[in-house]
C-alpha positions as CSV (number, residue, x, y, z in Angstrom):
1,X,52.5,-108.9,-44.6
2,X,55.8,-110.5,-46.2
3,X,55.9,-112.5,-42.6
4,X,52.6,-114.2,-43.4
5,X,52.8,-114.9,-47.3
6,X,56.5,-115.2,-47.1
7,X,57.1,-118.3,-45.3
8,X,55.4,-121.3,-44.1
9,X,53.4,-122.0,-40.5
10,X,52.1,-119.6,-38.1
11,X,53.4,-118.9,-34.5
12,X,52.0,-120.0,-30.7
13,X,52.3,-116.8,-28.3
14,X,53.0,-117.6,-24.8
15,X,51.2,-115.6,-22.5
16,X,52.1,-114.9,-19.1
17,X,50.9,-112.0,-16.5
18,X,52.2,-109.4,-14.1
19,X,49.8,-107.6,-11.1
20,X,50.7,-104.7,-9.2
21,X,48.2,-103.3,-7.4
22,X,47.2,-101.2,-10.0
23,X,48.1,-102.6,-13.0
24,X,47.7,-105.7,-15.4
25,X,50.5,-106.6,-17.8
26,X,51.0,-109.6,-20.4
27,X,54.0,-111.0,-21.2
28,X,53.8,-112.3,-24.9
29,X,56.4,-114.2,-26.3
30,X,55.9,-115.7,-29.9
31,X,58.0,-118.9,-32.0
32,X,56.6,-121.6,-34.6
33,X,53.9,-123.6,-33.9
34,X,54.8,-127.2,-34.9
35,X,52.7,-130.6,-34.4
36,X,55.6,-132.5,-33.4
37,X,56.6,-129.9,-30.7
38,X,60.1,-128.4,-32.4
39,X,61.5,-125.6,-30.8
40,X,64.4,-125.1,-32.9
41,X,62.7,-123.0,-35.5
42,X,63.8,-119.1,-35.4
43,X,60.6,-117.9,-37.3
44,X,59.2,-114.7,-36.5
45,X,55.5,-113.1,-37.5
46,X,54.2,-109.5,-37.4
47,X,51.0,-110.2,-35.1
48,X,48.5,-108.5,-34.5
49,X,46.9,-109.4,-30.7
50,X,43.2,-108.4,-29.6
51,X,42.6,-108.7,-25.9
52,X,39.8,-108.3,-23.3
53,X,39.6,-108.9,-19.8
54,X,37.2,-109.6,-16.6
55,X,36.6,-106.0,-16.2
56,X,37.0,-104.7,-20.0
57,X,35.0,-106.9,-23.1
58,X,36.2,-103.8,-25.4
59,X,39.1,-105.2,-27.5
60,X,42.6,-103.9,-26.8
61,X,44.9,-104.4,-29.6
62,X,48.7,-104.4,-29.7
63,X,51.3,-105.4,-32.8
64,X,53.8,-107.8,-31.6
65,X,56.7,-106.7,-33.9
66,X,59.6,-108.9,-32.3
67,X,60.2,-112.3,-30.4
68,X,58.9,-110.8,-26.9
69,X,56.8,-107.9,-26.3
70,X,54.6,-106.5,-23.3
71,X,51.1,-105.1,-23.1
72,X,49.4,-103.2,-20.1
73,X,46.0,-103.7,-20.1
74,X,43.4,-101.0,-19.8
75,X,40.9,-100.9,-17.4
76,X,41.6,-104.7,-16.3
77,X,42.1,-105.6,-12.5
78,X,44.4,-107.5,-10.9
79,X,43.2,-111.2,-10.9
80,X,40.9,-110.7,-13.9
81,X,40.5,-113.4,-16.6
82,X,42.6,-112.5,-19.8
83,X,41.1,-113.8,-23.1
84,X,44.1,-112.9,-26.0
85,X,42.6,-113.4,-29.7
86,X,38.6,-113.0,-28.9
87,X,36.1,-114.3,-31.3
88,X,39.4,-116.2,-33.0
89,X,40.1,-114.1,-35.2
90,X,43.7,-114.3,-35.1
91,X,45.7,-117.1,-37.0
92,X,47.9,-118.2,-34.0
93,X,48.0,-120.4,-31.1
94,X,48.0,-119.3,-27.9
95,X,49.6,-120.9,-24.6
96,X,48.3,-119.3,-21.4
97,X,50.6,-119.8,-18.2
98,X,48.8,-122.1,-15.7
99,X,47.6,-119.4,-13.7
100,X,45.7,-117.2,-16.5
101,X,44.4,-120.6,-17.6
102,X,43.1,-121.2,-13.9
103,X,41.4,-117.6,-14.4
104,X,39.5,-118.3,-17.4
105,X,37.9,-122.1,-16.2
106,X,35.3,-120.0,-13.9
107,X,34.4,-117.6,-17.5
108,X,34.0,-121.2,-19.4
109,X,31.8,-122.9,-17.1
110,X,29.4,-119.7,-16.2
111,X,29.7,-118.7,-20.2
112,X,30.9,-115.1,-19.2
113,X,32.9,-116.2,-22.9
114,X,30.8,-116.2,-26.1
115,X,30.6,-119.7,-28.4
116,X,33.9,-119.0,-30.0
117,X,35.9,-118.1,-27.3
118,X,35.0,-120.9,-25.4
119,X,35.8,-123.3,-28.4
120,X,38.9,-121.8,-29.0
121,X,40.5,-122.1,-26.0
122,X,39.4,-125.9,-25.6
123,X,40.9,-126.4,-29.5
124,X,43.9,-124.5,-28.5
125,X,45.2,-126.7,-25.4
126,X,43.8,-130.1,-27.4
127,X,46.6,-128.4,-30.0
128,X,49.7,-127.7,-27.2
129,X,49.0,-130.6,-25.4
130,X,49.1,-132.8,-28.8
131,X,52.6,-130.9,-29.7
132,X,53.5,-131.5,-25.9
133,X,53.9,-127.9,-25.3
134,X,51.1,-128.4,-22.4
135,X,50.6,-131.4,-20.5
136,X,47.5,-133.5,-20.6
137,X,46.2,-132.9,-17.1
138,X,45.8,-128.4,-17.7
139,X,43.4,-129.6,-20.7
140,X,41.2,-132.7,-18.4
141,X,40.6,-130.1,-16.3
142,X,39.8,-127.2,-18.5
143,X,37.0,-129.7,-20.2
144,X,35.6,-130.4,-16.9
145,X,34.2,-126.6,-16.8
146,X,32.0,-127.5,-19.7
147,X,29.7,-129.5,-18.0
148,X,27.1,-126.3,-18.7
149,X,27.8,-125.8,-22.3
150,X,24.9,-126.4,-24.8
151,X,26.7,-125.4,-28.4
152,X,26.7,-128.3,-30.3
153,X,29.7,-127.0,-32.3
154,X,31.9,-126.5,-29.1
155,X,30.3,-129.7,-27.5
156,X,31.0,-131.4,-31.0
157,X,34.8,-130.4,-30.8
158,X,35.6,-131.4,-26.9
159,X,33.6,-134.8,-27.7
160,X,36.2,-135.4,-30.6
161,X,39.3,-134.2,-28.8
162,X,38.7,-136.5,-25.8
163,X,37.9,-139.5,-28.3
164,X,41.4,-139.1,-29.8
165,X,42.3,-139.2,-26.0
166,X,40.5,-142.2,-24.9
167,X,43.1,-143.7,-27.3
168,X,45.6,-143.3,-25.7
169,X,44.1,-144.0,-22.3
170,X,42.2,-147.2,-22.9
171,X,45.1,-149.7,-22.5
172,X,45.9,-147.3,-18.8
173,X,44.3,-148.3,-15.2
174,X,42.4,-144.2,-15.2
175,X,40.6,-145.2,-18.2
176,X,37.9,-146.0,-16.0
177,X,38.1,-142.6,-14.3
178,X,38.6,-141.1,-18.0
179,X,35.5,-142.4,-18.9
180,X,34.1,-141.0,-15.8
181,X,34.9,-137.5,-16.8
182,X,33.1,-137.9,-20.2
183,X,29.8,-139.2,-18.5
184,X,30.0,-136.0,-15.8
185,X,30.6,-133.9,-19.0
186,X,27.7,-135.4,-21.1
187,X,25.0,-136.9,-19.1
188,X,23.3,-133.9,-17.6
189,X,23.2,-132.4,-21.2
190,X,21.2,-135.6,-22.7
191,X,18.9,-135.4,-19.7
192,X,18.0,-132.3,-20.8
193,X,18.1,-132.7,-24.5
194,X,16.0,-136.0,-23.9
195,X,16.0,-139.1,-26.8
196,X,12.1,-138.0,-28.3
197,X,12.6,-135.3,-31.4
198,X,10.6,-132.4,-30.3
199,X,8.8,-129.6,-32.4
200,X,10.9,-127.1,-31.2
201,X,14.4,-128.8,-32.3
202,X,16.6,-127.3,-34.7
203,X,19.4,-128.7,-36.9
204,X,21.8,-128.8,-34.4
205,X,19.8,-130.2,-31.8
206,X,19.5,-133.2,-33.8
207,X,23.0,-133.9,-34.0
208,X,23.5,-133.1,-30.3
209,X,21.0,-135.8,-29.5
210,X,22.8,-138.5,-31.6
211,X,25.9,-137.6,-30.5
212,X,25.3,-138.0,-26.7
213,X,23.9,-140.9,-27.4
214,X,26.9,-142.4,-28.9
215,X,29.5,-140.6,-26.6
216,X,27.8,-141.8,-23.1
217,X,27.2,-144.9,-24.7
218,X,30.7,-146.0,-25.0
219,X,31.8,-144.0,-22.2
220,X,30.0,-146.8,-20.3
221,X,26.9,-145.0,-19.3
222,X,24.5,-147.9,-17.9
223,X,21.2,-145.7,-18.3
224,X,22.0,-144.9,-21.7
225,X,22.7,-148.5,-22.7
226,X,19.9,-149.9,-20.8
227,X,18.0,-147.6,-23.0
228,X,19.5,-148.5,-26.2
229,X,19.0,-151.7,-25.7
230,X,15.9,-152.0,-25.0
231,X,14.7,-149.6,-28.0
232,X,16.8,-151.6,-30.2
233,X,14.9,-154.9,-29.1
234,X,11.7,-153.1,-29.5
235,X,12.9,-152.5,-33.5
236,X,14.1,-155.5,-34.3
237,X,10.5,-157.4,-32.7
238,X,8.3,-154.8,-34.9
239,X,7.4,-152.6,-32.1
240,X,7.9,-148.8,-31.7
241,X,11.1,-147.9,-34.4
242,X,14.1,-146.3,-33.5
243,X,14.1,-142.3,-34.6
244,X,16.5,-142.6,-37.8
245,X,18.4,-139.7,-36.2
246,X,19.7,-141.3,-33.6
247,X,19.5,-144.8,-35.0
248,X,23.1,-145.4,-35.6
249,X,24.1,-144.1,-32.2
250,X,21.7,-146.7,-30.9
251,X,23.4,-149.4,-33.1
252,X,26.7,-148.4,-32.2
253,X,25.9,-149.1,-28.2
254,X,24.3,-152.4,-28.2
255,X,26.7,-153.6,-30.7
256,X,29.3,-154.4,-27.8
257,X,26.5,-156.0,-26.1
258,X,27.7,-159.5,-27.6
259,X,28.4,-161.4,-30.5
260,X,24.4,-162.0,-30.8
261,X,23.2,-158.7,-30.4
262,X,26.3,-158.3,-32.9
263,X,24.5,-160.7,-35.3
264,X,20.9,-159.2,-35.0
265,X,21.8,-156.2,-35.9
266,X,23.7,-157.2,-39.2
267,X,20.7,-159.2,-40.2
268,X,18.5,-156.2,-39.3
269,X,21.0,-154.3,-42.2
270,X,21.0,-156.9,-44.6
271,X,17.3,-157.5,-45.2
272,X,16.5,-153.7,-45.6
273,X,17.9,-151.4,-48.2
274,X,20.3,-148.6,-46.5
275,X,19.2,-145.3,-47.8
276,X,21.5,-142.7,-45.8
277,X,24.9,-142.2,-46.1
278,X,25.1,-142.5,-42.0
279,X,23.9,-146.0,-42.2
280,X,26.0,-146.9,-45.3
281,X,28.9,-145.7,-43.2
282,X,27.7,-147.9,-40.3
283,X,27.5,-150.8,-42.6
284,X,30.8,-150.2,-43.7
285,X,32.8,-149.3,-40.7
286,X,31.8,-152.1,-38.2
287,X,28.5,-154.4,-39.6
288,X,30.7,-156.7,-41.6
289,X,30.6,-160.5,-40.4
């Protein structure tokens, strides 16, 4: 326990495999996590490591008690999908070589990995690749396997990890292709969720909507503005209101429509009193004159 209370951080286990024909074995090697990628550190943790596998959802656990350590897998085959720390419950990063992250895109994309696995790994590369222990490209491609999910908390995460991305890619000639990838990624989900509240929405659903909105909005989606704008002239004129779930997403897209669509919709704020904190955030982020 001393290695957890008694000094600062937590450690990143890199995780490589080794096939026979009849065997499965991980190659674990642990050091400091650090956001600015440092390597120099010589920090070491007692950790305790839960596995499954393809062939084996029954957790194996091992104690890595040193800098390196090795684990043969029960029951797993050779060419299985290796999930180290399922459900997350672990307090550690974890870097999978390319080929075990290769293994695990099919278990993302068909959801063979429960909610938390699926946003852990996701959070974990947007982590690495931050640090520049991993390079940007492993993580585009991991997020194009969740073009099926449906969690609003996982979809919540990779929509805010590639919108710390897009700044660093807007001022690059892929932006355009960036973009893209968010549309493929998002689209299909808002066809399904659809823009009308329905009786049998939850909470989350809610939120999902608005987000989409937003996200394929300014990922340059020409359906979704099309939309937006047209709902947003139909408001303004005294027609059919926008839902005030998904008004500010609304707001947000036909804003860069022009420095008149600009002004109508800061006029539309102005004469009405703003009752919800999401529209007295709008206000205050970007409907100033």
């Amino acid at each position: 326990m001393s290695t957890w209370t008694g000094q600062v951080g937590y450690p990143m286990l890199t995780v490589d495999v080794v096939e026979t024909s009849d065997s499965v074995t991980l190659h674990i090697k642990q050091q400091k996590f650090c956001a600015n990628g440092d390597n120099s550190s010589e920090q070491q943790w007692l950790v305790p490591v839960t596995v499954v596998s393809q062939s084996r959802d029954t957790p194996q656990c091992y104690l890595l008690d040193g800098r390196e350590g090795k684990i043969v897998l029960e029951g797993a085959r050779p060419g299985d999908w290796v999930k180290v720390n399922p459900k997350q419950i672990g307090l550690f990063r974890v870097k999978y070589s390319d080929d075990l992250l290769k293994r695990l895109l099919p278990a993302v994309k068909n959801q063979a990995l429960d909610s938390a696995d699926r946003l852990g790994i996701q959070q974990d590369l947007f982590a690495l690749a931050k640090a520049g222990y991993s390079n940007t490209a492993n993580l585009l491609t991991l997020m194009g396997s969740y073009e099926t999910e449906r969690n609003y908390v996982v979809l919540s995460s990779i929509n805010t990890n590639l919108s710390d991305l897009a700044g660093l890619f807007n001022h690059l000639p892929c932006y355009e292709q960036f973009k893209a990838m968010r549309r493929k990624i998002f689209s299909k989900i808002l066809s399904e969720v659809g823009w009308e509240n329905k009786e049998t929405d939850g909470h989350t659903d809610a939120l999902l909507r608005s987000m989409l909105i937003g996200t394929l909005g300014h990922s340059g989606d020409t359906e979704v503005i099309e939309k937006c704008q047209e709902m947003f002239k139909q408001h303004i004129s005294g027609g059919k209101q926008i839902p005030a779930d998904i008004r500010g997403s609304v707001y947000s897209t036909v804003r860069s429509s022009g420095v008149t669509v600009y002004t109508r919709i800061y006029l539309q704020y102005s004469k009405k009193q703003i009752s919800t904190k999401r529209e007295i955030g709008y206000r205050g982020t970007w409907l100033r004159p």
